[in-house]
N, C-alpha and C positions, 0 to 999 in steps of 0.2 A: 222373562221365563225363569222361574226355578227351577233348580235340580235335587233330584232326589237319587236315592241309592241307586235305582236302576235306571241313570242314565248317562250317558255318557258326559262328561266334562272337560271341558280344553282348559287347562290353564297355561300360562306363559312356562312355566317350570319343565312341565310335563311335553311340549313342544320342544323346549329346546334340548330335554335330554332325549328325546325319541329322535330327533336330527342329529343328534352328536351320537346316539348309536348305530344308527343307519352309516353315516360318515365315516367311524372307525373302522381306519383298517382300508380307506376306499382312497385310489386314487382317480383324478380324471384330468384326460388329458385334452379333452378336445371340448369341454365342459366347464363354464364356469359357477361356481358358487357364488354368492350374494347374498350376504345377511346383516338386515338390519333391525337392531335392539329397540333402535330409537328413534322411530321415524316421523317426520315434521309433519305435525298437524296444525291447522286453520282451522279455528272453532267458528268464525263466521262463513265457511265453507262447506265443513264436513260436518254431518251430525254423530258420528261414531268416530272413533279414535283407535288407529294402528298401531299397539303397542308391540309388536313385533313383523317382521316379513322376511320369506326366504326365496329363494330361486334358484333355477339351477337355470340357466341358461348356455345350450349347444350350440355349437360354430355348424355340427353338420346338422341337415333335416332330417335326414332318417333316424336320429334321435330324440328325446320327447322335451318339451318347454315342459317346465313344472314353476309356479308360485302356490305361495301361501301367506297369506293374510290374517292376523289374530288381533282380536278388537281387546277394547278392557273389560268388557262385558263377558269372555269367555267364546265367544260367535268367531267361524272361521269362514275364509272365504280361499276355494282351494281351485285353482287353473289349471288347467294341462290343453298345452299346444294354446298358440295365437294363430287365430285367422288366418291373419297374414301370412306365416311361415305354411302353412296345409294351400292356400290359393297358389303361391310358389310351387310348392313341390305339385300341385296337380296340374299345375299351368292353366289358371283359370285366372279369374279377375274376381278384384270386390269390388262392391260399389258404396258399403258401408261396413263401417266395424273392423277398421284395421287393428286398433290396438284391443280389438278384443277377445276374450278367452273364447278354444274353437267347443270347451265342455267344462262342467265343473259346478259347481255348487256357491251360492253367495247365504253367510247368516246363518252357519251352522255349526252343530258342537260335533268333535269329534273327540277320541280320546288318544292320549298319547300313543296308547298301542297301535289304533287304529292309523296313526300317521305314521309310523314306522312299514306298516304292513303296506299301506298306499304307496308310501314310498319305495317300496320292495318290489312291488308290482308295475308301478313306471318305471324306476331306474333299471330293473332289469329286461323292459319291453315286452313283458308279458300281457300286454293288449293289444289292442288294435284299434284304429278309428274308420269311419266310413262317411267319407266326407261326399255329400250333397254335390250335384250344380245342375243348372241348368241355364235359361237363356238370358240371367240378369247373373249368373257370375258360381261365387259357391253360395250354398244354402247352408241348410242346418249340418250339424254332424252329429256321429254318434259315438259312444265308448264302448267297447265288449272288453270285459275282464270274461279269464276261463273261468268256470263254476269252483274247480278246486280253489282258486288263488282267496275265492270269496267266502269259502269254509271257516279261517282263522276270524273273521270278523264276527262279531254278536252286532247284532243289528237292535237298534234301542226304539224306544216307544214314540222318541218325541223326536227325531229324524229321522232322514231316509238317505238311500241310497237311488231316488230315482232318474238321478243322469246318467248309473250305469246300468248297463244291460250286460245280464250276466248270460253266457254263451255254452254249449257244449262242445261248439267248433266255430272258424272264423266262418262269418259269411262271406256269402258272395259279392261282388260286384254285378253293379247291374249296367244298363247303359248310361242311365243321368248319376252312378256313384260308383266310387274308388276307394279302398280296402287298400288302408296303411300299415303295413306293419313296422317297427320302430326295433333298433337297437336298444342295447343298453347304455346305458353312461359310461 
């Protein structure tokens, strides 16, 4: 895929100065960071290549999992919350897909601003998720960002934003789903 003026572009540059702006000035105490510049790729394994990845990984659950994944191609792949930690906090069971993200996007451009702002909007727990189950364990989940949080974003021609659902209030819980709300970092 090409880029042209109106669309948005990830580059490695532009990722790690939009996390080291978010980070300034931030302390966390119950949160870890994790960042890696360089990370070990298998060319007879992987067909893309990781040339950066971040995480904030929390000791508590009522705080959110965040990764992020940057190929050399410009392509992001962006996680919030693991499976696993949402089956825990709802007391449910999985029966597949522990280590994997419970929402988020794989193979997409985002732009610097754009990760500052997502970052803004997780680290300060301005979502919610609505996490699925029923008789084989958790299901699907979902993301509600409030509608203001998703104003600052220009929305480009050759991605989307359709993992999130943008909200004017949290919903509800129903019987087979649970409505997380999350601290900040």
């Amino acid at each position: 895929m090409s880029a042209n003026k109106s669309e948005s572009v990830t580059s490695p540059e532009d990722v790690k100065q939009s996390i080291a702006a978010y980070m300034r000035g931030k302390s966390f105490s119950h949160v870890s960071f994790h960042e890696n510049q360089n990370p070990f790729h298998d060319s007879k394994l992987e067909d893309y290549r990781v040339v950066y990845e971040m995480e904030m990984l929390p000791q508590n659950l009522t705080q959110p999992y965040f990764k992020l994944l940057l190929y050399e191609n410009g392509m992001c792949d962006i996680g919030v919350e693991m499976r696993s930690r949402i089956a825990k906090r709802v007391g449910t069971f999985l029966l597949t897909g522990r280590s994997a993200f419970a929402v988020g996007r794989e193979m997409i451009t985002f732009s610097g601003h754009e990760i500052y702002i997502l970052l803004n909007i997780i680290g300060s727990g301005r979502f919610c998720l609505q996490a699925h189950s029923g008789i084989l364990g958790l299901g699907r989940t979902n993301i509600y960002f409030p509608r203001e949080t998703m104003q600052n974003l220009v929305i480009h021609k050759n991605r989307t934003w359709d993992w999130v659902v943008v909200a004017d209030t949290v919903p509800k819980g129903t019987l087979r789903s649970t409505i997380l709300i999350y601290d900040g970092w």
